[in-house]
PyMOL Python script that loads the backbone (N, CA, C, O; Angstrom):
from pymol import cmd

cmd.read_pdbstr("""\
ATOM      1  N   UNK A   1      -5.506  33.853  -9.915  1.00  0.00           N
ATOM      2  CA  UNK A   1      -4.121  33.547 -10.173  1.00  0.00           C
ATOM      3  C   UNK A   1      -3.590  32.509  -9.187  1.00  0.00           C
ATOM      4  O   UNK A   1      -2.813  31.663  -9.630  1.00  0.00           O
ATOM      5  N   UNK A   2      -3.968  32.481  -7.740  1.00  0.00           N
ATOM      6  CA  UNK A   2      -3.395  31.938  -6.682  1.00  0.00           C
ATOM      7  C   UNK A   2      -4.148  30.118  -7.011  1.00  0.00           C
ATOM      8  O   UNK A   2      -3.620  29.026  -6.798  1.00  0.00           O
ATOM      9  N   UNK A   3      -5.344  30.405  -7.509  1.00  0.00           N
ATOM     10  CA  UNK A   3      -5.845  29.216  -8.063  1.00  0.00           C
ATOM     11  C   UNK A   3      -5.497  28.100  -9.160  1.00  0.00           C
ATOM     12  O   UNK A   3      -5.823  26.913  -9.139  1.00  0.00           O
ATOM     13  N   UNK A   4      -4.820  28.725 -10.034  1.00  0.00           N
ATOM     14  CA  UNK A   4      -3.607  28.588 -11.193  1.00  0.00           C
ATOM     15  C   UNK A   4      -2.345  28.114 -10.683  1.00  0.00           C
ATOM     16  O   UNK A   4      -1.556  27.316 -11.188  1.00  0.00           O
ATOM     17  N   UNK A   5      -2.306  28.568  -9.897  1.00  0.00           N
ATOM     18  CA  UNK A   5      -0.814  28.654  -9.208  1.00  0.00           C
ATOM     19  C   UNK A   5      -0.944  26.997  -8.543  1.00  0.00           C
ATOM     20  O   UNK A   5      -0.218  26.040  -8.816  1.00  0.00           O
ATOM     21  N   UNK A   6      -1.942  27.036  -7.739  1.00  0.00           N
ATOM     22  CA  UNK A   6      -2.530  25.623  -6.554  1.00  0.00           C
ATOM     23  C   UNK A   6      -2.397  24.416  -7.593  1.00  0.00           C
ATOM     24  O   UNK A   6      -1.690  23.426  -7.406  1.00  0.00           O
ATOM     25  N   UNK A   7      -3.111  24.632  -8.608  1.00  0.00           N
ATOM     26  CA  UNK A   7      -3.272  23.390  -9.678  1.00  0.00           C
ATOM     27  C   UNK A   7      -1.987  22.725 -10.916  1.00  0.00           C
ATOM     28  O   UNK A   7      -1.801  21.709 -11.585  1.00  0.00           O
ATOM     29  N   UNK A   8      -1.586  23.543 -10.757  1.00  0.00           N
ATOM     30  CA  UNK A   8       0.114  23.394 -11.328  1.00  0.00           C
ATOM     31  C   UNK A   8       0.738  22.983  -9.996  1.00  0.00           C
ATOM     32  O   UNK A   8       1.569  22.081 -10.107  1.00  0.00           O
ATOM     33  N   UNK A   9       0.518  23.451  -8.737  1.00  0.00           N
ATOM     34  CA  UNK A   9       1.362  22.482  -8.046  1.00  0.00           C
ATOM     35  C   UNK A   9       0.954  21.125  -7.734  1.00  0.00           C
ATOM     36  O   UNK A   9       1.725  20.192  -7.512  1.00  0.00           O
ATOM     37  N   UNK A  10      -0.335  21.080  -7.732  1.00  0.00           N
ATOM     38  CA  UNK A  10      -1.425  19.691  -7.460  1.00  0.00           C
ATOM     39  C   UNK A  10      -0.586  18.566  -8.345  1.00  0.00           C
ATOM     40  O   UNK A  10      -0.006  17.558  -7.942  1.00  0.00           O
ATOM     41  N   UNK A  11      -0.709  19.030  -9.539  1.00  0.00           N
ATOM     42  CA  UNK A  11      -0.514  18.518 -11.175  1.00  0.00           C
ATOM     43  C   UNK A  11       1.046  17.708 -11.176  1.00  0.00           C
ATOM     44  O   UNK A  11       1.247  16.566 -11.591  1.00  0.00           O
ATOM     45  N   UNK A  12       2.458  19.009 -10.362  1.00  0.00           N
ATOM     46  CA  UNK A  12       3.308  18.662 -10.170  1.00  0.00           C
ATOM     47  C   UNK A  12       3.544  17.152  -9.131  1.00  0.00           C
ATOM     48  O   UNK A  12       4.142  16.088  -9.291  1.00  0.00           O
ATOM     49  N   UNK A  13       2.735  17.750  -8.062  1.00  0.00           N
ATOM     50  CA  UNK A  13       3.054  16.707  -7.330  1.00  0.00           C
ATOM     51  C   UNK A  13       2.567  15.462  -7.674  1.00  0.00           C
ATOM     52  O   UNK A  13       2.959  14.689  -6.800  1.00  0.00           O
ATOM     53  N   UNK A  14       1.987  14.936  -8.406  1.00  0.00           N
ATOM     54  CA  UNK A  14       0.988  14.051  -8.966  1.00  0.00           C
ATOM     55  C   UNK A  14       2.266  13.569  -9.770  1.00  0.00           C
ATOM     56  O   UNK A  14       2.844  12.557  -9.375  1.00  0.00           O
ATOM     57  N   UNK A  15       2.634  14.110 -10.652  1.00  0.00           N
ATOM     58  CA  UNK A  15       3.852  13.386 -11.649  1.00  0.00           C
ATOM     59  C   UNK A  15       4.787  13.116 -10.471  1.00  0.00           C
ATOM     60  O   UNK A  15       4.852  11.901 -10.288  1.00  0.00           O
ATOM     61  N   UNK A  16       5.216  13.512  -9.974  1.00  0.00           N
ATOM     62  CA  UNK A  16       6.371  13.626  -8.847  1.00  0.00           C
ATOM     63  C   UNK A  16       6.296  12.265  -8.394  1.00  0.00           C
ATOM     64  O   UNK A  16       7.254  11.494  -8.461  1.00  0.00           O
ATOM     65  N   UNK A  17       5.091  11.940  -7.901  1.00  0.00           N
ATOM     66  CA  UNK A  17       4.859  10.231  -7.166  1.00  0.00           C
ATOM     67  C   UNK A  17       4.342   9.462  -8.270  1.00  0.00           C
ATOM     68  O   UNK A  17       4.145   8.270  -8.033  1.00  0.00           O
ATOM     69  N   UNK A  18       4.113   9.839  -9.291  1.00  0.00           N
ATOM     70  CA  UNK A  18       4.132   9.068 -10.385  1.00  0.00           C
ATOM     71  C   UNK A  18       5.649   8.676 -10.805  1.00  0.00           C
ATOM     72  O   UNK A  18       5.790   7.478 -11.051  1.00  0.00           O
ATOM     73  N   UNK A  19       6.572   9.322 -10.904  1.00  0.00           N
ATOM     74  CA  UNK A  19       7.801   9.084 -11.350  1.00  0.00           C
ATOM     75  C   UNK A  19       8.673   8.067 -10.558  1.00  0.00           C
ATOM     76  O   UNK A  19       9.497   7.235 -10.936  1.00  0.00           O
ATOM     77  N   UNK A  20       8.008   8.573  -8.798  1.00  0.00           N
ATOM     78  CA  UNK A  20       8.826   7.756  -8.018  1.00  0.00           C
ATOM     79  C   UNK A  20       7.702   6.497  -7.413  1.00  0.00           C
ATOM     80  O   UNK A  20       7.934   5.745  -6.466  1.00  0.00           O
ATOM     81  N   UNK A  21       6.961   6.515  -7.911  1.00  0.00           N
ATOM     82  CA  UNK A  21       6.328   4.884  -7.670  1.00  0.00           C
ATOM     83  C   UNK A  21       6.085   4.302  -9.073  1.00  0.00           C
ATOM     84  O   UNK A  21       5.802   3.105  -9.013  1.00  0.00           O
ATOM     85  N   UNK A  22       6.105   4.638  -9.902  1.00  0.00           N
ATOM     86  CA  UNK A  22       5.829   3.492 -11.222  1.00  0.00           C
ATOM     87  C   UNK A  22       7.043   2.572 -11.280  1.00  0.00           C
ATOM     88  O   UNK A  22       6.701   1.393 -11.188  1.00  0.00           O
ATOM     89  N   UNK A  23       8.309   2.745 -11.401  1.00  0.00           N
ATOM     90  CA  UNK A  23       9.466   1.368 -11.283  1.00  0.00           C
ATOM     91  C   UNK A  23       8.744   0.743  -9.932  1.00  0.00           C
ATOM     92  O   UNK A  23       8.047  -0.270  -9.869  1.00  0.00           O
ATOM     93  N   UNK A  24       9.053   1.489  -9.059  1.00  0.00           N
ATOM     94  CA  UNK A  24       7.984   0.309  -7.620  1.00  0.00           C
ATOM     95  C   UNK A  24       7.073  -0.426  -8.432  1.00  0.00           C
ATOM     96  O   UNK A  24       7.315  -1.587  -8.764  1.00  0.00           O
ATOM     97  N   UNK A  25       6.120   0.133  -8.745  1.00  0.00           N
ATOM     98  CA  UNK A  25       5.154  -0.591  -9.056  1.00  0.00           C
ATOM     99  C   UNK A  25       5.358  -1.696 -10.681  1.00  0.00           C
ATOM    100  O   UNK A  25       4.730  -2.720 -10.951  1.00  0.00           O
ATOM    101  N   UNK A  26       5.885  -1.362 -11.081  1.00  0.00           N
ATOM    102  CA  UNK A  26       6.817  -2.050 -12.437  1.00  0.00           C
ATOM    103  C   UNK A  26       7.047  -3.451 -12.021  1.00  0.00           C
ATOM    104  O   UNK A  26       6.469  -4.500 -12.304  1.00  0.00           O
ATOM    105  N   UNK A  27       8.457  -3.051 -10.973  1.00  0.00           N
ATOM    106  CA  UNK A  27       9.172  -3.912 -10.776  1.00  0.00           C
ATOM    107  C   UNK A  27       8.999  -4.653  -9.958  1.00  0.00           C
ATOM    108  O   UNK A  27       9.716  -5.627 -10.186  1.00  0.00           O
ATOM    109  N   UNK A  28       8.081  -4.867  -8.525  1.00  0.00           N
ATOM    110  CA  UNK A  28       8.116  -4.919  -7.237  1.00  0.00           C
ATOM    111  C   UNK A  28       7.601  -6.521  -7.616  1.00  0.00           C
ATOM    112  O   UNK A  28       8.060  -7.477  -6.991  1.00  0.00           O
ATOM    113  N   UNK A  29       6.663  -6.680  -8.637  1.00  0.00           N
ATOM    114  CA  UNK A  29       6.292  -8.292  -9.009  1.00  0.00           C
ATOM    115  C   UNK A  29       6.879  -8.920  -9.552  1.00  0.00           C
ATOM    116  O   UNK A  29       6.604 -10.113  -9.418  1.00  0.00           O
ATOM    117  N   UNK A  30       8.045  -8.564 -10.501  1.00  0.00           N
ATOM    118  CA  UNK A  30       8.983  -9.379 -10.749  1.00  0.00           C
ATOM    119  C   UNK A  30       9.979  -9.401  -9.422  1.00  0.00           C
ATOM    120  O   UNK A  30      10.285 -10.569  -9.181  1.00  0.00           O
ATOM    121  N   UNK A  31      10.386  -8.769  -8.789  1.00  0.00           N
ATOM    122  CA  UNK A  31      11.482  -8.804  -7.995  1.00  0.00           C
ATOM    123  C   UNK A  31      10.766 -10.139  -6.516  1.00  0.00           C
ATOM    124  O   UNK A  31      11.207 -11.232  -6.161  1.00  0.00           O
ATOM    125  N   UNK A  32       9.957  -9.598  -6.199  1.00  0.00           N
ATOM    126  CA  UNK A  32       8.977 -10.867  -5.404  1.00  0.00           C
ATOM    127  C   UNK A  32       9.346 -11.904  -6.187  1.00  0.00           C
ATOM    128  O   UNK A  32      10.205 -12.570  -5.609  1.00  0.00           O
ATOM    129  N   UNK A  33       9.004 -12.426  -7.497  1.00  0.00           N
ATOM    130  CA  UNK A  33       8.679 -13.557  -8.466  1.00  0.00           C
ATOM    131  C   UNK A  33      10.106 -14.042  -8.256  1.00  0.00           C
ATOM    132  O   UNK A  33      10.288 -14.992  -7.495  1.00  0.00           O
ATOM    133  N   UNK A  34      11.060 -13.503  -8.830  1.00  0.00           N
ATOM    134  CA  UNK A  34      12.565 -13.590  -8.386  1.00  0.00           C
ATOM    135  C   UNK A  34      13.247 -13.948  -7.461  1.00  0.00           C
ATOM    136  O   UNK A  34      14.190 -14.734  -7.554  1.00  0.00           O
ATOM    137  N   UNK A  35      12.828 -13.379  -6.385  1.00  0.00           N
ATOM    138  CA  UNK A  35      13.302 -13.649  -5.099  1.00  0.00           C
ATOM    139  C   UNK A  35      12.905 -14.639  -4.411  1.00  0.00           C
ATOM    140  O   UNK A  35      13.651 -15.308  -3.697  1.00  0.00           O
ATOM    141  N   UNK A  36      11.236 -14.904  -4.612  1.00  0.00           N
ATOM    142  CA  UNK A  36      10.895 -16.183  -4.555  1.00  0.00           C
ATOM    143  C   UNK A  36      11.535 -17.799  -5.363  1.00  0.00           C
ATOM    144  O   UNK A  36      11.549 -18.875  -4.764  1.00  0.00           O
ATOM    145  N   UNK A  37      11.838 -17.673  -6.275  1.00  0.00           N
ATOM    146  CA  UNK A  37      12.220 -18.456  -6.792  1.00  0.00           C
ATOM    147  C   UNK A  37      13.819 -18.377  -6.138  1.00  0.00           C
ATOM    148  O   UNK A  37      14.097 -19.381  -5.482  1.00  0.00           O
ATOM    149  N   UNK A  38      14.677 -17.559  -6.200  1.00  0.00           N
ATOM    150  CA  UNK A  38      15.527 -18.071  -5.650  1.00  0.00           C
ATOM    151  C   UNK A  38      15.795 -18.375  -4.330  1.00  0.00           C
ATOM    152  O   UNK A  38      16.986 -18.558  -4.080  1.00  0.00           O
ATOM    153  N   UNK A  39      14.889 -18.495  -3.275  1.00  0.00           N
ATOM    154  CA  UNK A  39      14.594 -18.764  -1.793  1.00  0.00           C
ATOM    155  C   UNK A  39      14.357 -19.938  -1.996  1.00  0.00           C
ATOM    156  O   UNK A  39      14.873 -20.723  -1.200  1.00  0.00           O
ATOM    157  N   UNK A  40      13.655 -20.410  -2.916  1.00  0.00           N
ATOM    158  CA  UNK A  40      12.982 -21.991  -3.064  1.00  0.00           C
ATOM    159  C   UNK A  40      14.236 -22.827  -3.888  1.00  0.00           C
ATOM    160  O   UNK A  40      14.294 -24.045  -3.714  1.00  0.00           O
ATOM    161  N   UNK A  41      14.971 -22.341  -4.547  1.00  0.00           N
ATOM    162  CA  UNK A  41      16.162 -23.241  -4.415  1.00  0.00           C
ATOM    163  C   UNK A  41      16.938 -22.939  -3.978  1.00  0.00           C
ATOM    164  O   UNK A  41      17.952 -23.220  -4.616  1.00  0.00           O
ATOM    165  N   UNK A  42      17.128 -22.371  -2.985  1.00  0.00           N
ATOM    166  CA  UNK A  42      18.118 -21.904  -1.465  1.00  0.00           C
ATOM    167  C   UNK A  42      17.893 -22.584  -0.228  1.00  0.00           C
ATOM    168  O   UNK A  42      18.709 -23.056   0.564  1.00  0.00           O
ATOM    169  N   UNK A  43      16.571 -22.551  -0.198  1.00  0.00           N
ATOM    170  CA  UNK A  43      15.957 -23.130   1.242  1.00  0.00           C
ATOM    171  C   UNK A  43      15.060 -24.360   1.282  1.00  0.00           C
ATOM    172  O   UNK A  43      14.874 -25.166   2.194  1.00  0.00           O
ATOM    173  N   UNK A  44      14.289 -24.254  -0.595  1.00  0.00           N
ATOM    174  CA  UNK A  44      13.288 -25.500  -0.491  1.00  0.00           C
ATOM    175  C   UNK A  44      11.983 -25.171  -0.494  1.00  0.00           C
ATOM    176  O   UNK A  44      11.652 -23.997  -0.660  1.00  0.00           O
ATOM    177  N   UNK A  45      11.032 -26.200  -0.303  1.00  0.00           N
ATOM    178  CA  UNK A  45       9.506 -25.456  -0.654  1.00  0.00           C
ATOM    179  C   UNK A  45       9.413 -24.688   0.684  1.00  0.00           C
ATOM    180  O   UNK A  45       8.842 -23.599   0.627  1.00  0.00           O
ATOM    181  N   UNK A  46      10.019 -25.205   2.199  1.00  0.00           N
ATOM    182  CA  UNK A  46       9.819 -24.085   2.591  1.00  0.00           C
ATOM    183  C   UNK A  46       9.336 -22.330   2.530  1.00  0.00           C
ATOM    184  O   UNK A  46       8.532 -21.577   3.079  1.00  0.00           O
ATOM    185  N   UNK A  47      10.206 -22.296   1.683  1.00  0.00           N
ATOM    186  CA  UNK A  47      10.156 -20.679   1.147  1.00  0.00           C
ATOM    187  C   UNK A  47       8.971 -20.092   0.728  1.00  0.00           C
ATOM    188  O   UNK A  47       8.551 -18.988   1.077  1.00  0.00           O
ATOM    189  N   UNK A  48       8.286 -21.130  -0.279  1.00  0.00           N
ATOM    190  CA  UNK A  48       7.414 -21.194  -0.530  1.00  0.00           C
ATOM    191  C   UNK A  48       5.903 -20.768   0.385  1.00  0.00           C
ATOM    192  O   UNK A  48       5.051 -19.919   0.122  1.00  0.00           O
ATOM    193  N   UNK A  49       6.007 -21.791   1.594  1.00  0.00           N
ATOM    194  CA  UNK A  49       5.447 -21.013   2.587  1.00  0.00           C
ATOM    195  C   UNK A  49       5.439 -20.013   2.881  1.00  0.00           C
ATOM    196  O   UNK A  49       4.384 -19.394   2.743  1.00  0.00           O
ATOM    197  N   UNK A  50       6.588 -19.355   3.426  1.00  0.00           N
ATOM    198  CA  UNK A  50       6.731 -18.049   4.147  1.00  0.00           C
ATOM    199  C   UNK A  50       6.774 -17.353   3.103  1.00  0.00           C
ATOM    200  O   UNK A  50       6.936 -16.250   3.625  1.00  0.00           O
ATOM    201  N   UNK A  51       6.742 -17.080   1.552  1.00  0.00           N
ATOM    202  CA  UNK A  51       6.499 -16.444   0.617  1.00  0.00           C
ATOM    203  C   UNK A  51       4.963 -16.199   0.985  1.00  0.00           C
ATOM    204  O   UNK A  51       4.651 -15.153   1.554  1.00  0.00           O
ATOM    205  N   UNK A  52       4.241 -16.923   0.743  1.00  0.00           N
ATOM    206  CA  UNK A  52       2.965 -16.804   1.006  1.00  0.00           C
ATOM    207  C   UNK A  52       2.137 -16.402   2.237  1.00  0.00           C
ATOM    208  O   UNK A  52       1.137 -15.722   2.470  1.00  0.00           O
ATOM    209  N   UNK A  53       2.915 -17.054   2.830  1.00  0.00           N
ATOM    210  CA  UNK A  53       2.126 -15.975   4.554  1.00  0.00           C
ATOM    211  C   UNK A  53       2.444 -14.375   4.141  1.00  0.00           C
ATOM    212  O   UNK A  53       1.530 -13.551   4.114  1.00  0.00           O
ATOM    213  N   UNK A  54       3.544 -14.098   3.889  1.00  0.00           N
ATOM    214  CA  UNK A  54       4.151 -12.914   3.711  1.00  0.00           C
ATOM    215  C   UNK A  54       2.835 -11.943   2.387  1.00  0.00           C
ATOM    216  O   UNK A  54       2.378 -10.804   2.476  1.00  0.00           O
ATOM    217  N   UNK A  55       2.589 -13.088   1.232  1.00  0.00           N
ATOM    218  CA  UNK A  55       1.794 -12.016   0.294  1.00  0.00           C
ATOM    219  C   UNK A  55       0.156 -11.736   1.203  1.00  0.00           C
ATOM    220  O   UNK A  55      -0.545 -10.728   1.289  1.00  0.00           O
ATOM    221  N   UNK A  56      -0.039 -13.492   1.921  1.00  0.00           N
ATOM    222  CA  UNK A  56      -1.610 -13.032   2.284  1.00  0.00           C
ATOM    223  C   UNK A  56      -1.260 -12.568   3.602  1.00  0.00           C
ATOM    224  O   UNK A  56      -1.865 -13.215   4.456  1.00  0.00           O
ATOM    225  N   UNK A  57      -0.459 -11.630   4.105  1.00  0.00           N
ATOM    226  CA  UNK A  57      -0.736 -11.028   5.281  1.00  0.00           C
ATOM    227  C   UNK A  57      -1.115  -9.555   5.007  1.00  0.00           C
ATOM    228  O   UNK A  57      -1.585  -8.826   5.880  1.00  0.00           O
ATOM    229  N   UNK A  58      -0.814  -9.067   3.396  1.00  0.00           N
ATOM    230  CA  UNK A  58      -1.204  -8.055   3.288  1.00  0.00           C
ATOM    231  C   UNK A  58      -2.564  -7.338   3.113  1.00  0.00           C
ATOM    232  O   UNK A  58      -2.752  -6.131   3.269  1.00  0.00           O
ATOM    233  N   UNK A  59      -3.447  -8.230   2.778  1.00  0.00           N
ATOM    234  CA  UNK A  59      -5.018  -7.962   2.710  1.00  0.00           C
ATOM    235  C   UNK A  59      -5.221  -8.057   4.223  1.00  0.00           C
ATOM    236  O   UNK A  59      -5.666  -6.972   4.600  1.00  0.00           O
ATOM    237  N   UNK A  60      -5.125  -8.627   4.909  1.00  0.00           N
ATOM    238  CA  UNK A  60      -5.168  -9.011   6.190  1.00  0.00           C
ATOM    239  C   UNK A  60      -4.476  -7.341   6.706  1.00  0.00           C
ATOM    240  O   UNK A  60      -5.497  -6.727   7.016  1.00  0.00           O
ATOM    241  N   UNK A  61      -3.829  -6.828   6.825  1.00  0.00           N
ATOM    242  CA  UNK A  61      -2.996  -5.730   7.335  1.00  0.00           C
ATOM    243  C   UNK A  61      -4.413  -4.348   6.674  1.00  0.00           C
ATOM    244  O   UNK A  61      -5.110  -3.648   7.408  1.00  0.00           O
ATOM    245  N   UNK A  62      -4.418  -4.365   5.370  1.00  0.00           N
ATOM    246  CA  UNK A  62      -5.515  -3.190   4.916  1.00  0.00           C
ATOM    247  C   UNK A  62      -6.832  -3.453   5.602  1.00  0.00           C
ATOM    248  O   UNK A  62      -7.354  -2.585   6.301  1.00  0.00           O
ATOM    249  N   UNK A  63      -7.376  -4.633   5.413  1.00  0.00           N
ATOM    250  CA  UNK A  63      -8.738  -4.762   6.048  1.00  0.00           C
ATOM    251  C   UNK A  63      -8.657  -4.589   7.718  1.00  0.00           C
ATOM    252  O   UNK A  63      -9.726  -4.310   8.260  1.00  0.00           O
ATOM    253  N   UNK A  64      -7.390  -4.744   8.635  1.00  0.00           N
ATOM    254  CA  UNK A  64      -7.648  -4.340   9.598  1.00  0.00           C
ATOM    255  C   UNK A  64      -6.935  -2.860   9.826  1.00  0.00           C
ATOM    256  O   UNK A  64      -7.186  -2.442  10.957  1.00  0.00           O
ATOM    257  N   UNK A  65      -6.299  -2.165   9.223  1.00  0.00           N
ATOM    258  CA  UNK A  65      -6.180  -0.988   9.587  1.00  0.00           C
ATOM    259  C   UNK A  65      -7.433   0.114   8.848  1.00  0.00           C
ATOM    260  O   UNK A  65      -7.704   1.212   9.334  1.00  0.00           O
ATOM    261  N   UNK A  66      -7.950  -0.333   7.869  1.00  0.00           N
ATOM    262  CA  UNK A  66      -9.579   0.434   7.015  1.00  0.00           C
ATOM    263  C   UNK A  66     -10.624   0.381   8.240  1.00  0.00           C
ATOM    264  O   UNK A  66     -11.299   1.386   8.463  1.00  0.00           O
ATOM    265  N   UNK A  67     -10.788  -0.884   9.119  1.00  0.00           N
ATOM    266  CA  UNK A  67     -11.716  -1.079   9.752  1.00  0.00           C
ATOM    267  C   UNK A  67     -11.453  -0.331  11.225  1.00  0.00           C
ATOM    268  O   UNK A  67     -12.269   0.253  11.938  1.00  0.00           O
ATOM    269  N   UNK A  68     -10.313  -0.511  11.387  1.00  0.00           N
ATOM    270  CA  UNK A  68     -10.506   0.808  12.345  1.00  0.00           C
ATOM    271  C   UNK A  68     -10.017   2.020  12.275  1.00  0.00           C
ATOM    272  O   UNK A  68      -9.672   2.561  13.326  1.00  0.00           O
ATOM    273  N   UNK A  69      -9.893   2.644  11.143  1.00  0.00           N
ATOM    274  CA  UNK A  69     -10.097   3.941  10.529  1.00  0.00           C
ATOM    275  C   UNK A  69     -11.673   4.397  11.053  1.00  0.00           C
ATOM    276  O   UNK A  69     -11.986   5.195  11.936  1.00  0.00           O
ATOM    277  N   UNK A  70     -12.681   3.422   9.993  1.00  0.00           N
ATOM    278  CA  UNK A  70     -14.356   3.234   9.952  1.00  0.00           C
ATOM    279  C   UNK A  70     -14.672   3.596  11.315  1.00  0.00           C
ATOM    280  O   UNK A  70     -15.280   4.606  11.669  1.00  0.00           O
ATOM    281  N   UNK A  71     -14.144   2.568  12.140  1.00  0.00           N
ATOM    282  CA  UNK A  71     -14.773   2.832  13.772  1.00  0.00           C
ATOM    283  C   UNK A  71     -14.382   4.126  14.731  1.00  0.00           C
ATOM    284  O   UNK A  71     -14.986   4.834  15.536  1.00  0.00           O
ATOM    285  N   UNK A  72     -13.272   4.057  14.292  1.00  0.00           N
ATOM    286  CA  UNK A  72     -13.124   5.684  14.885  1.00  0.00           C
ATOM    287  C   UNK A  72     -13.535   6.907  14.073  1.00  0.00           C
ATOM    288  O   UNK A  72     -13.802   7.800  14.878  1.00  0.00           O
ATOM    289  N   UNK A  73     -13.666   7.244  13.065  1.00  0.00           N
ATOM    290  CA  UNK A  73     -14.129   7.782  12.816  1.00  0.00           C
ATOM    291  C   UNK A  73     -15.577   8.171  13.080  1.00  0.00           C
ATOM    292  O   UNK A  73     -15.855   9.353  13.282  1.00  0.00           O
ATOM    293  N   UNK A  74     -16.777   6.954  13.088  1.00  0.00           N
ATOM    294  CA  UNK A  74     -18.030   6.842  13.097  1.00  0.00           C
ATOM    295  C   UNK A  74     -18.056   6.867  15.002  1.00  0.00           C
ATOM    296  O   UNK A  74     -19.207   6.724  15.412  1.00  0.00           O
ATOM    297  N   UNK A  75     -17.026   7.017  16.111  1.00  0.00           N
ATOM    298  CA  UNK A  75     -17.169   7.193  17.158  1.00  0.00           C
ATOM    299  C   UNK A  75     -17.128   9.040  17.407  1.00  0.00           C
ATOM    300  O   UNK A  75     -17.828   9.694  18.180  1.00  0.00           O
ATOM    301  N   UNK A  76     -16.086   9.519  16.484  1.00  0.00           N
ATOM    302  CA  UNK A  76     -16.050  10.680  16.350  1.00  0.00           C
ATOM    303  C   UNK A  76     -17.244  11.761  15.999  1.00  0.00           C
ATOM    304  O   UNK A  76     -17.593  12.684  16.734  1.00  0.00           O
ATOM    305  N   UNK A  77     -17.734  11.467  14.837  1.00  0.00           N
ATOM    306  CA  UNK A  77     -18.677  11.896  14.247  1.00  0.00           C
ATOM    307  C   UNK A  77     -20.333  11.510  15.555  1.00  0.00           C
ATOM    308  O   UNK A  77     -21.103  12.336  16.045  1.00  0.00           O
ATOM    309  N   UNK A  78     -20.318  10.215  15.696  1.00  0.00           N
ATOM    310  CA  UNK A  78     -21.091  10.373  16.765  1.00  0.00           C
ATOM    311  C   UNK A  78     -21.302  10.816  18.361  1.00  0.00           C
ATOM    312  O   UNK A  78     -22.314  10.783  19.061  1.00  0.00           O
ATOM    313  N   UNK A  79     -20.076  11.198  18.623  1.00  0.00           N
ATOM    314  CA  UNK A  79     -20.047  11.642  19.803  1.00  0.00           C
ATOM    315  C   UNK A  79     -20.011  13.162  19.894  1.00  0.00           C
ATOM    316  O   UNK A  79     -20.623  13.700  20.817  1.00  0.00           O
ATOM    317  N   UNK A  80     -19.353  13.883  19.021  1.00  0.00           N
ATOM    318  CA  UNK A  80     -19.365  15.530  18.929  1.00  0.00           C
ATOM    319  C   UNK A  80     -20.416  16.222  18.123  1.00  0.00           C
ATOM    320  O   UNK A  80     -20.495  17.450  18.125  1.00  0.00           O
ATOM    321  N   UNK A  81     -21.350  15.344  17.326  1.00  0.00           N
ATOM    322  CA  UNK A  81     -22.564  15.403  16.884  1.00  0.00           C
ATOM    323  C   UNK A  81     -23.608  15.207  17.711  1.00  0.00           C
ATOM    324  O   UNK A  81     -24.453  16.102  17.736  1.00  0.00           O
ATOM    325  N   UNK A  82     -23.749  14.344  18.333  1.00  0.00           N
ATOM    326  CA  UNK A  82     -24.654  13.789  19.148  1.00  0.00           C
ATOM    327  C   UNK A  82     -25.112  13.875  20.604  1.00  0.00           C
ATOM    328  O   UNK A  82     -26.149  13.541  21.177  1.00  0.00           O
ATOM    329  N   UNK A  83     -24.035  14.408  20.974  1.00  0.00           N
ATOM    330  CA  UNK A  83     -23.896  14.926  22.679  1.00  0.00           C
ATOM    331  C   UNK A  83     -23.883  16.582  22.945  1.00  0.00           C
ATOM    332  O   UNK A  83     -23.790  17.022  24.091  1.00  0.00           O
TER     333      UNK A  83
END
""", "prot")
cmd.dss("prot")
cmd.show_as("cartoon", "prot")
cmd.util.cbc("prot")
cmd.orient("prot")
């Protein structure tokens, strides 16, 4: 029963951040697309730039916070394993 119980809440919470991230995720590329465009006839191609540092800093931000997730972890695992 308590197992029943766990998976209906799993299930819940799952819609729950489904409900409250799908408009995020909907909207978040038009509103960028938007906002970009109106920065660039506000400010000029400027904008344009710092639009773009701004999108490619985000691969840049995951690949260095994943990579040292990896390393600490694999320091963990080898040191309380291994010693």
């Amino acid at each position: 029963m308590l197992q029943l119980v766990n998976f209906f809440a799993n299930d819940c919470q799952r819609l729950f951040e489904l409900m409250y991230l799908l408009p995020m995720c909907l909207g978040g590329p038009l509103l960028v697309i938007a906002s970009t465009i109106y920065c660039i006839n506000y400010i000029g191609p400027w904008a344009l730039v710092g639009s773009l540092v701004m999108l490619l800093y985000y691969p840049y931000q995951v690949r260095t916070t994943t990579t040292h997730y990896y390393y600490y972890y694999y320091y963990y695992y080898y040191y309380y394993y291994y010693n």
